[in-house]
C-alpha positions as CSV (number, residue, x, y, z in Angstrom):
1,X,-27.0,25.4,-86.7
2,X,-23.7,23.7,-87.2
3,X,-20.8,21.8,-85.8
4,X,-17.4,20.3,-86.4
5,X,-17.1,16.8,-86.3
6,X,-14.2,14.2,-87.0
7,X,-14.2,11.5,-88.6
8,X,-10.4,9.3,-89.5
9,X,-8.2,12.0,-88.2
10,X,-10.3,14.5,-90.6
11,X,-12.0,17.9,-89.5
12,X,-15.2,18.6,-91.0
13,X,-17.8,21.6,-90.4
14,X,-21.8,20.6,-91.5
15,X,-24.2,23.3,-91.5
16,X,-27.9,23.1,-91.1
17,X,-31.1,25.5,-92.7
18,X,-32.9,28.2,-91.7
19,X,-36.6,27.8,-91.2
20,X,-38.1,27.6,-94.6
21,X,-34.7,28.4,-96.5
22,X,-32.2,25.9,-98.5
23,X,-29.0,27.2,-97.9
24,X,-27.6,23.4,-98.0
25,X,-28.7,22.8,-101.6
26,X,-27.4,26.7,-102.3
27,X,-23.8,26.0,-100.4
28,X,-22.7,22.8,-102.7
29,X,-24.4,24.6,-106.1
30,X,-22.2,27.7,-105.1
31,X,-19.0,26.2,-104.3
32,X,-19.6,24.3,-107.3
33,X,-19.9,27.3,-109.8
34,X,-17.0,29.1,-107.5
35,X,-14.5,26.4,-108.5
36,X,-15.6,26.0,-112.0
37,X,-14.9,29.5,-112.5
38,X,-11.3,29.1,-111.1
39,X,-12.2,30.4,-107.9
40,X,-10.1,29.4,-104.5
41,X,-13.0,28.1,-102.7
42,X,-14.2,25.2,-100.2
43,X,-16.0,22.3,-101.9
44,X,-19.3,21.3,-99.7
45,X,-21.2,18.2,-100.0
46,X,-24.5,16.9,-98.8
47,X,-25.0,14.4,-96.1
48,X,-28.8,12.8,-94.6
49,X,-29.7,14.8,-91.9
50,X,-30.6,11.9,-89.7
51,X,-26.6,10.9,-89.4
52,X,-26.7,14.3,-87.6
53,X,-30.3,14.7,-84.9
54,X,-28.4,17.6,-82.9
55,X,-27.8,19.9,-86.5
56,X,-31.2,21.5,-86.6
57,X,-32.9,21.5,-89.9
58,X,-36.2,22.8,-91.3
59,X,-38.2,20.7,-93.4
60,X,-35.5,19.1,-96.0
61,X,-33.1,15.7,-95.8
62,X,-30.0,17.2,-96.0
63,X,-27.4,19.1,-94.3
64,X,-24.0,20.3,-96.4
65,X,-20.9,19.4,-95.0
66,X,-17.2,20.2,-96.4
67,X,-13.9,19.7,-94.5
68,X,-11.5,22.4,-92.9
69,X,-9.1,24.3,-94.2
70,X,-7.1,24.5,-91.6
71,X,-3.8,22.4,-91.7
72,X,-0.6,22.0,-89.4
73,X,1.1,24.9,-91.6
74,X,-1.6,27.4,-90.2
75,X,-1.1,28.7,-86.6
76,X,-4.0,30.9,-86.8
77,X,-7.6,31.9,-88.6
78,X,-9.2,35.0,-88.1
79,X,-12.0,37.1,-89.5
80,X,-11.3,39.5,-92.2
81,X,-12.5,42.5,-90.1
82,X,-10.6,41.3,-87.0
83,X,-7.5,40.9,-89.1
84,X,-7.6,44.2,-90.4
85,X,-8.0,45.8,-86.9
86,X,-5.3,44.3,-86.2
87,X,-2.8,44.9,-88.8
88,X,-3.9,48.4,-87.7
89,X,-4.0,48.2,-84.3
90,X,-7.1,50.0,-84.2
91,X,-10.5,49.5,-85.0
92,X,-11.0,50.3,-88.4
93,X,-14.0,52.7,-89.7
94,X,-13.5,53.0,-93.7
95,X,-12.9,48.9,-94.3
96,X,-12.6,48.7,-97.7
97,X,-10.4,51.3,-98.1
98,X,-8.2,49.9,-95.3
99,X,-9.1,46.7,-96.6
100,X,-7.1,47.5,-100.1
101,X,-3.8,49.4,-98.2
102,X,-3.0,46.2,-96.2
103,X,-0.7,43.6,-97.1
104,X,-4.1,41.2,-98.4
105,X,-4.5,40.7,-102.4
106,X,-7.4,42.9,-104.4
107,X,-7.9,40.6,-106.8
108,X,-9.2,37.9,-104.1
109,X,-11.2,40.7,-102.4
110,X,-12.8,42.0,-105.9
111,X,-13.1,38.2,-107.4
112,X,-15.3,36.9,-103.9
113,X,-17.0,40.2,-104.1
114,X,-18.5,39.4,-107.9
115,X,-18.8,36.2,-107.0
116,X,-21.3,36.8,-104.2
117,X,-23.1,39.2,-106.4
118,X,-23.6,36.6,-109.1
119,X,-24.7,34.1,-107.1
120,X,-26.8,36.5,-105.0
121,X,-25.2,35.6,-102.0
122,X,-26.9,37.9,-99.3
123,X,-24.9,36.8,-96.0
124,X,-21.4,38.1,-96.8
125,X,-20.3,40.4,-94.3
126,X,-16.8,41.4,-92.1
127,X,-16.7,38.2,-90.1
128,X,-17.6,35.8,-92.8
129,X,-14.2,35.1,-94.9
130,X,-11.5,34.6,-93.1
131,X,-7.6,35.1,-93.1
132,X,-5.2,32.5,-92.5
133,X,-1.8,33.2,-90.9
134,X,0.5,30.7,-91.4
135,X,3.2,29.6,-88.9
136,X,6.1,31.0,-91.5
137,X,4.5,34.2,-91.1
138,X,2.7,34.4,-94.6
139,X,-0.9,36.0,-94.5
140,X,-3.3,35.3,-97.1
141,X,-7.0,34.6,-97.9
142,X,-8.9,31.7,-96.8
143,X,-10.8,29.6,-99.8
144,X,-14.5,31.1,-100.4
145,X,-17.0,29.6,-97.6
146,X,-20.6,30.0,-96.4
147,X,-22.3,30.7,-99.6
148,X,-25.5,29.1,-98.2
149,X,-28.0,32.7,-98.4
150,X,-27.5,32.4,-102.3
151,X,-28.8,31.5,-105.2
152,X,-32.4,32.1,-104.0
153,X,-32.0,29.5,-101.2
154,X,-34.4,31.7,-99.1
155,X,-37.4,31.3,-101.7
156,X,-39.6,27.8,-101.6
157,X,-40.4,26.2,-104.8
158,X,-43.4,27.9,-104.3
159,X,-42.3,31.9,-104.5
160,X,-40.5,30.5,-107.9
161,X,-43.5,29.1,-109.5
162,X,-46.1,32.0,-108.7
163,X,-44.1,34.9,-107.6
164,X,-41.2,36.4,-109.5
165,X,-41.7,39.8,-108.6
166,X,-38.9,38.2,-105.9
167,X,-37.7,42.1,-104.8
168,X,-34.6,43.9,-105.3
169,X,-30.9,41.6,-104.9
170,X,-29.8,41.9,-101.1
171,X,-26.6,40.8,-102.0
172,X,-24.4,42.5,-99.8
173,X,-22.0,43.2,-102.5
């Protein structure tokens, strides 16, 4: 569950949880470690859930929250797989390798790609990074988002304490 909100003239997205999962806790330590490392990415923060009764949330206080990227330079945002279709126009089958014969940067695509495996992230797929187009024409990368399905968010305290036989990474990377 999530939903934009404004606040001063300011655009802000704040996400909810999964039943039983902590993917706000996981989306702030994650964009955290992302921008330590020198990675482009959003910063998230928490904010009490109770600001927010229509954000649905599972059994924890908080919901994470970070502002938009968007900005009056940018006419447009689209998914990375939409993008791709159309800078083809066609669908695309072989992503990746279409993926790396565009106009986008490598080094972006291989930098969130360790990054997700890193942190474990198990929720990055086609339509979750986006590409900006700005209004002078220029296409790049959006900043790192939705990092919420790492860094063991969908374990409880405790899986940790009794279980570490946790099963293989389902990182998509």
């Amino acid at each position: 569950s999530k939903g934009w909100y404004e606040h001063n003239g300011e655009r802000f997205l704040i996400k909810g949880n999964t039943k039983n999962h902590l993917e706000p806790y996981s989306e702030v330590m994650a964009s955290r470690i992302a921008i330590l490392l020198g990675l482009e990415a959003m910063e998230y923060g928490l904010v009490e859930a109770h600001h927010y009764p229509e954000i649905k949330k599972f059994n924890i206080p908080h919901l994470s929250i970070c502002k938009t990227y968007m900005e009056e330079s940018i006419n447009q945002s689209v998914s990375a797989s939409k993008y791709i279709d159309a800078y083809y126009g066609k669908p695309v089958l072989d992503f990746w390798t279409a993926y790396l014969k565009s106009n986008l940067s490598a080094v972006r695509l291989f930098q969130m790609l360790t990054f997700d495996a890193f942190v474990g992230n198990t929720d990055r797929h086609l339509n979750n990074w986006d590409i900006l187009v700005y209004n002078s024409g220029e296409v790049k990368e959006a900043p790192l988002i939705d990092s919420g399905a790492s860094l063991l968010s969908q374990y409880n305290i405790n899986d940790l304490n009794t279980n570490w036989k946790l099963g293989p990474d389902k990182s998509k990377p």
